[in-house]
N, C-alpha and C positions, 0 to 999 in steps of 0.2 A: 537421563540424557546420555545419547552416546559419544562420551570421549573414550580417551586412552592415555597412557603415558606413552612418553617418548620412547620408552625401553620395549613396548609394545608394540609401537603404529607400526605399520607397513607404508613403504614407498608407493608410487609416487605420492608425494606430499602437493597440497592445493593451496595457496594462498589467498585469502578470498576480502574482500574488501567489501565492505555494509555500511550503505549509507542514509543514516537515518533523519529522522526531523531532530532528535535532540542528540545525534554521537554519532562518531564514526568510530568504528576499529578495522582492525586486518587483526583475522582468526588465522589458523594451520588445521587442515586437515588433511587426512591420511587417505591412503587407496582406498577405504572400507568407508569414507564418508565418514571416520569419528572425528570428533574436535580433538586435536592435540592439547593435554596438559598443561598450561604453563609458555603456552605460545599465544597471547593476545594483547593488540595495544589498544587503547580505546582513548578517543577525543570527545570532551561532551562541550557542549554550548548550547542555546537554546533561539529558535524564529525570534526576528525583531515582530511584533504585532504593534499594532495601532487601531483607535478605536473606530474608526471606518473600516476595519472588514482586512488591512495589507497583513500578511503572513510572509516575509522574507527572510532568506538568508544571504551574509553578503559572502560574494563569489571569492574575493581574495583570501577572506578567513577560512575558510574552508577550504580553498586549495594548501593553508600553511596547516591546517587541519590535517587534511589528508599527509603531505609530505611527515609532518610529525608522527604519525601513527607511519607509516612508512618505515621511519627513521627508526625507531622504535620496535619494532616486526624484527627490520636484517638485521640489528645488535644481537637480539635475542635468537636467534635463526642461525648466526654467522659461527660455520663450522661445526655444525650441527646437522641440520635439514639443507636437504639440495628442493629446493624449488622446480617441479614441473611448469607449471601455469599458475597466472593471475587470473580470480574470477572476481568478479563485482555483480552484487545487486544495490540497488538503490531507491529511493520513496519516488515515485514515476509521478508526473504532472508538474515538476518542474522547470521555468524555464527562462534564461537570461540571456539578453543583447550583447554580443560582442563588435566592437568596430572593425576595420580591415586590419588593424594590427592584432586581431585576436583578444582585446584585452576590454577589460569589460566596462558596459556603460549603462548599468543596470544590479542591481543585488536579483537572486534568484529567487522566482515568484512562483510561490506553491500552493499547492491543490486548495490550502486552506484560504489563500486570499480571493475574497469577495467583493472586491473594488469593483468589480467589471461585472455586477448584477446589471445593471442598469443595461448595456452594453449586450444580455442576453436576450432583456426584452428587445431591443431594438432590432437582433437577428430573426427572433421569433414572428418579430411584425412585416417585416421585409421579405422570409425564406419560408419554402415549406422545407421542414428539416426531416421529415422523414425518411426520401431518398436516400439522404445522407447518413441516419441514422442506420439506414439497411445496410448501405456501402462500409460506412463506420464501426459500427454496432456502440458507437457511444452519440447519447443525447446529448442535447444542447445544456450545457451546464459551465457554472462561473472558474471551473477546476480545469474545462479542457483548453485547449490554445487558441483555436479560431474568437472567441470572444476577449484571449489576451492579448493578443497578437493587435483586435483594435481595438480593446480597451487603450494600450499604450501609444497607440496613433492618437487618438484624439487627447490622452493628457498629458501626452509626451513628444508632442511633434518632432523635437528637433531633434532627441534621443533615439526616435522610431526613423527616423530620417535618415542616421547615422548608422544606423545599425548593417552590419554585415552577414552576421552571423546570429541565427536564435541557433541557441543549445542546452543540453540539460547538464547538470551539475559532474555528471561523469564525461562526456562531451568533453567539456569543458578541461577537464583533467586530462584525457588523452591527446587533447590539441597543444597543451602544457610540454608532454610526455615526448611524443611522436611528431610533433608540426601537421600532425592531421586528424580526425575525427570520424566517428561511425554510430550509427545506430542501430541496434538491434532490432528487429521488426517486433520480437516480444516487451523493447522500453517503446518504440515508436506508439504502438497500439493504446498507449493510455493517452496519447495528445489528444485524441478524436479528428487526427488527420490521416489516418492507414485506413489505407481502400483495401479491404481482407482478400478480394478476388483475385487483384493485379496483384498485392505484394509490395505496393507502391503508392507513397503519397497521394490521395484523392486531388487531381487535379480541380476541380471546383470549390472542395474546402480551402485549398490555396487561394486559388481568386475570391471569394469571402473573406476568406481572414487577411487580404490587402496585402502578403508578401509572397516571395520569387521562390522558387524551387529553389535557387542558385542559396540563400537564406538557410535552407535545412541540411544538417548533414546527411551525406549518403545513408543510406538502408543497407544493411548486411545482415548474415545469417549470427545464428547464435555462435556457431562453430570458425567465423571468421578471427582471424588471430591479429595482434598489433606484436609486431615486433623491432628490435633497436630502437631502444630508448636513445633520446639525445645525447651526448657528448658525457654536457652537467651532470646526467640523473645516471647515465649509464657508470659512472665515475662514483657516483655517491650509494649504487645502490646494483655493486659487481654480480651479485645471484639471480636479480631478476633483471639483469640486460638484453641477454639474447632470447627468453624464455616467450612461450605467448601470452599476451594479456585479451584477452577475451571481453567483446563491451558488456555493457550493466545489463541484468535482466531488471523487470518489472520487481518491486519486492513482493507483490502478491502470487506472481506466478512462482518466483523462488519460493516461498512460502507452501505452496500446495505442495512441490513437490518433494522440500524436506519435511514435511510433516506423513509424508507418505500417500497425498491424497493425488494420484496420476490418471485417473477413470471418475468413471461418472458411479462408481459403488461406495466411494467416499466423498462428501462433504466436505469442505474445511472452514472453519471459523474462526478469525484473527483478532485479538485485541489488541495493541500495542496502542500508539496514539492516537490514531485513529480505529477502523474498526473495517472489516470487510466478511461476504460469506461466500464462495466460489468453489466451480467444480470444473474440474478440467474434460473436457471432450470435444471428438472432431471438430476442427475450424470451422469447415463447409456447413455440416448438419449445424452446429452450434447457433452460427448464423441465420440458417436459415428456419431455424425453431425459437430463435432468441425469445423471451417473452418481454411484452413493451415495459418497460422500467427499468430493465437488467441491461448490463451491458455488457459485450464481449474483446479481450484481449487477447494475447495471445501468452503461449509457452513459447512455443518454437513455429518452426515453417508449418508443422500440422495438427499440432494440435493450439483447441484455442482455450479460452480460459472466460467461464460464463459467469455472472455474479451480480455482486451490489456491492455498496460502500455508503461507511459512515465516515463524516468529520470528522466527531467526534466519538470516542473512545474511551481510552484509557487514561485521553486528557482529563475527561470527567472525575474519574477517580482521584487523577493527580490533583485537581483544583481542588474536590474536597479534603484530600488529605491534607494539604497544604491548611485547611479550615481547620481540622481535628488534630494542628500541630500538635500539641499535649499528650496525644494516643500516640501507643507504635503502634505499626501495621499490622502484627497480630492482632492485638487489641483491638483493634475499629474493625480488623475481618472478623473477628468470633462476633461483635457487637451485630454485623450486618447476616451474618448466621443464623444465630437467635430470632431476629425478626418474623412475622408470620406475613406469609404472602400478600399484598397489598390492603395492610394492617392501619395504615396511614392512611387510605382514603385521599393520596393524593395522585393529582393527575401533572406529568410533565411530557414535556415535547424538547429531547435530547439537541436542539441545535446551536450548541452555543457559536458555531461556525458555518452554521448553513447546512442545510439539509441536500446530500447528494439523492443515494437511491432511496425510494424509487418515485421519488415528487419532483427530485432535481428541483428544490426552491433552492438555488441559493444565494437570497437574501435572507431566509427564513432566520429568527433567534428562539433562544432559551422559554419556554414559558412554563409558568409553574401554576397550578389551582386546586383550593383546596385547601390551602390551609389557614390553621387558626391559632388561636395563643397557646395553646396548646404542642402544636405540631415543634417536632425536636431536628435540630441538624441531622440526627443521622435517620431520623424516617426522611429526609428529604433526599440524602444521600442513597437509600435505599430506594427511592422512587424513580431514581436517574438511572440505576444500574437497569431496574427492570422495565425502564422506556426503551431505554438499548438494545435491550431482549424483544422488545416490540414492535420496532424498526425491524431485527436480523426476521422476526416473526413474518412479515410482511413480505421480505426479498424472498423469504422459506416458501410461500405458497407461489409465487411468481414460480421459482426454478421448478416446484415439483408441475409445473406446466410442460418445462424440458426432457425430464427423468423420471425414472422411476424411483420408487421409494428407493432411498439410499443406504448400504449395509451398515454404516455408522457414520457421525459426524465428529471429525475431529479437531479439536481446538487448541491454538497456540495462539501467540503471544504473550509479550511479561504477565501486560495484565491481568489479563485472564488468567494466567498459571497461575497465578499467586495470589486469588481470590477464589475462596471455594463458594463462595457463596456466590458468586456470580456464574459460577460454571452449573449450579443447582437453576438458579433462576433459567438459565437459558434452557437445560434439559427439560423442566416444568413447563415452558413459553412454549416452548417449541411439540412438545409431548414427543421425544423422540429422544435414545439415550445419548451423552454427547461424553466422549470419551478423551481422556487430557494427552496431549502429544508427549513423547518421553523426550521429542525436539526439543529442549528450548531456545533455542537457536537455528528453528526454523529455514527461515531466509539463509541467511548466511551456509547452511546444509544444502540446503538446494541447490546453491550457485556452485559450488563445490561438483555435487553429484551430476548438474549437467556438465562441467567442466571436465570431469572423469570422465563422461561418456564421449565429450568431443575429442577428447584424445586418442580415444579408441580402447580405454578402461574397462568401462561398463558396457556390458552388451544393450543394458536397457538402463530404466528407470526405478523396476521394479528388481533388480536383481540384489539389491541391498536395501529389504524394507528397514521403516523408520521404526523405532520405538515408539510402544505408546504407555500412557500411563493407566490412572484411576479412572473406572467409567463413571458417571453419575447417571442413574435411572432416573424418567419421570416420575413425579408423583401425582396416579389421578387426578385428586383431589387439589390439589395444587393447580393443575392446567385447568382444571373448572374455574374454580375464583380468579386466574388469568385470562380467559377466556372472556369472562365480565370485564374486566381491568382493562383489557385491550380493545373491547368495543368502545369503552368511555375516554381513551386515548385516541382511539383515531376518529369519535366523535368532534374535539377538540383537534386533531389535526385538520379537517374540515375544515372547521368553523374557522379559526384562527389566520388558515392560509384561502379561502375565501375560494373554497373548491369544492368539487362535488366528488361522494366515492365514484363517480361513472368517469369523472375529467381528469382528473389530473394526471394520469398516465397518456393521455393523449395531443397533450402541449409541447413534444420535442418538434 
């Protein structure tokens, strides 16, 4: 990983604020994009879920969240580091109601909530959404906003009534901050309401999803700055008063680009709680090549950011660990090591949250077959990691629709870093080698290294590559006996979601 010690880093210093499904922190990093030593506060909590499908977080903890890690940053900072800029990335597909005083009448409703399946059908049966999906480059799915937007109309009248303001959880913090608000066109891009040509909220996705332009915050560039914090904060937090605070990027796009993946000759592969596989290139072409399944976000004003996404991730792993409490995590990773490639004979469909790319079901759930009295927690555990590989499998041949073979795939998040066995499984699924990020802090690097560049730091993007680590090569023989495994997986994906392989890509 690239850090530094304080007695090392070079000026300007970056403050960068990460915000995740299960924690926030504020990191320090240096001119060179290293993580500074011994400069990080982190907040953890975890989504309210319920057994209908709701995935929230509520807006006021998370804003005491945030100030706490804050709070915690300039202690440790103070008299120390001079702060240039605040950067923030954040988990994008978030989104909460605030009334005209600003303040919230809603907890923040994330990518993972499935309430509003129902509410996709009924768009799907009303609209043809393709236009919109060209304009968009995102399908109709339970994650993006137009089906939240009236999801909450019709089970929330009075609250959908009331509302003033949709914002996302950074949003939120800046209108906190500054008495105003902005959005990046690369967090805007994950609503499925950014019209990629104009630059500008899709006017028809608006009339569909039943609210006012007046309702969204304005669209700015990545490079747009927020400065003078209010009276309170500017008082409590004298280093970053005058400085610029920069809005949230996407966390996947910060992601590619601290992992080093800025072009279409890398790859990137994410696990953290979720799961994604994305490669950054032109907007325009991006668009206009997208293949049906994938969807396109953005980096910045030009370049866009082409991919897929899982739910479910790294949750996976966490649930079963949480199973194999008894084992430590080395222990249960050498055990999932050892295993010989789909040894178990079982077949699973990774949705314990609904399946985003590239079926966009999401009502879809968990299914397991296969097994007998015999079959042991950790071949089951074993059988979830390499459905995950099956899924990234699936989005892999879509993108190579886009590009050309790619010069390496490279992968970060926790999970993934900290499972070799899962980084083997994907090199084997994929037949392709997939090489570990020396990032581990991904995201939070990104937001940093475009933050250098908008101050006029970094010439480019690529002028400070990333580290990387351990490559893992395919193993023929391995991608054979997955190759089997993965037809009798998406035979069962079929069957189960009551699709044909010719249809389901063709229902946004």
């Amino acid at each position: 990983m690239s850090s530094v010690q304080l007695s090392s880093a070079q000026s300007p210093f970056i403050l960068v604020i990460d915000i995740g499904t299960s924690s926030l922190r504020a990191l320090v990093y240096d001119a060179n994009a290293r993580e500074v030593e011994n400069f990080i506060a982190r907040v953890k909590y975890q989504p309210d879920t319920t057994d209908d499908g709701g995935s929230t977080l509520d807006a006021r903890a998370m804003f005491a969240a945030f100030t706490r890690a804050l709070d915690e940053i300039h202690a440790l900072i103070q008299n120390k580091i001079e702060i240039a800029a605040v950067a923030a990335c954040s988990l994008a597909s978030n989104v909460l109601a605030l009334d005209a005083q600003f303040e919230p009448l809603t907890p923040a409703f994330l990518y993972a909530d499935t309430r509003n399946a129902n509410v996709v059908e009924q768009l799907r049966a009303a609209h043809d959404w393709s236009p919109l999906y060209a304009r968009t480059g995102c399908p109709l799915h339970t994650a993006y906003l137009p089906a939240r937007f009236l999801w909450l109309r019709q089970t929330q009248p009075e609250i959908f009534s009331r509302a003033a303001h949709f914002v996302s959880l950074h949003e939120f913090f800046l209108e906190k901050l500054f008495e105003r608000a902005g959005v990046a066109h690369s967090f805007a891009a994950w609503t499925g309401m950014l019209n990629h040509a104009t630059k500008d909220w899709d006017e028809q996705v608006i009339q569909v999803a039943g609210i006012e332009r007046a309702q969204l915050s304005p669209l700015c560039s990545i490079t747009a700055a927020f400065t003078e914090l209010r009276a309170e904060f500017a008082a409590r937090w004298k280093l970053l008063a005058r400085i610029p605070w920069y809005p949230a990027l996407g966390d996947g796009a910060a992601a590619n680009v601290g992992s080093g993946c800025v072009d279409e000759t890398r790859v990137a592969i994410t696990i953290g709680t979720s799961g994604a596989l994305r490669v950054v290139m032109d907007a325009q072409r991006g668009l206009e090549t997208l293949p049906r399944g994938l969807w396109m976000y953005r980096v910045d004003e030009r370049a866009g950011l082409v991919g897929g996404a899982l739910t479910d991730g790294g949750s996976i792993l966490r649930y079963f660990g949480n199973i194999f409490s008894t084992m430590e995590h080395a222990e249960l990773q050498a055990e999932l090591e050892r295993m010989k490639p789909d040894a178990h004979g079982l077949t699973f469909l990774p949705f314990f949250a609904g399946e985003r790319s590239p079926g966009y079901h999401g009502d879809a759930r968990a299914t397991l077959t296969g097994w007998n009295l015999n079959t042991t927690p950790l071949e089951i555990a074993r059988a979830a990691m390499e459905a995950v590989a099956y899924r990234f499998a699936a989005m892999y041949d879509l993108l190579r629709v886009a590009i050309p073979q790619p010069r390496e795939i490279v992968a970060s998040g926790g999970a993934l870093l900290h499972s070799r066995a899962w980084m083997q499984i994907l090199a084997d699924v994929l037949n392709v080698s997939v090489t570990a990020s020396g990032e581990e802090e991904a995201s939070a690097r990104g937001a940093a290294l475009l933050a250098l560049r908008s101050l006029g730091i970094l010439p480019s993007l690529e002028t400070l590559p990333a580290s990387l680590g351990e490559t893992f090569a395919p193993n023929p023989a391995h991608y054979e006996i997955y190759q089997s495994a993965r037809k009798r997986h998406e035979s069962l994906y079929y069957l189960i979601l009551d699709a044909s392989p010719l249809t389901p890509l063709l229902k946004f």
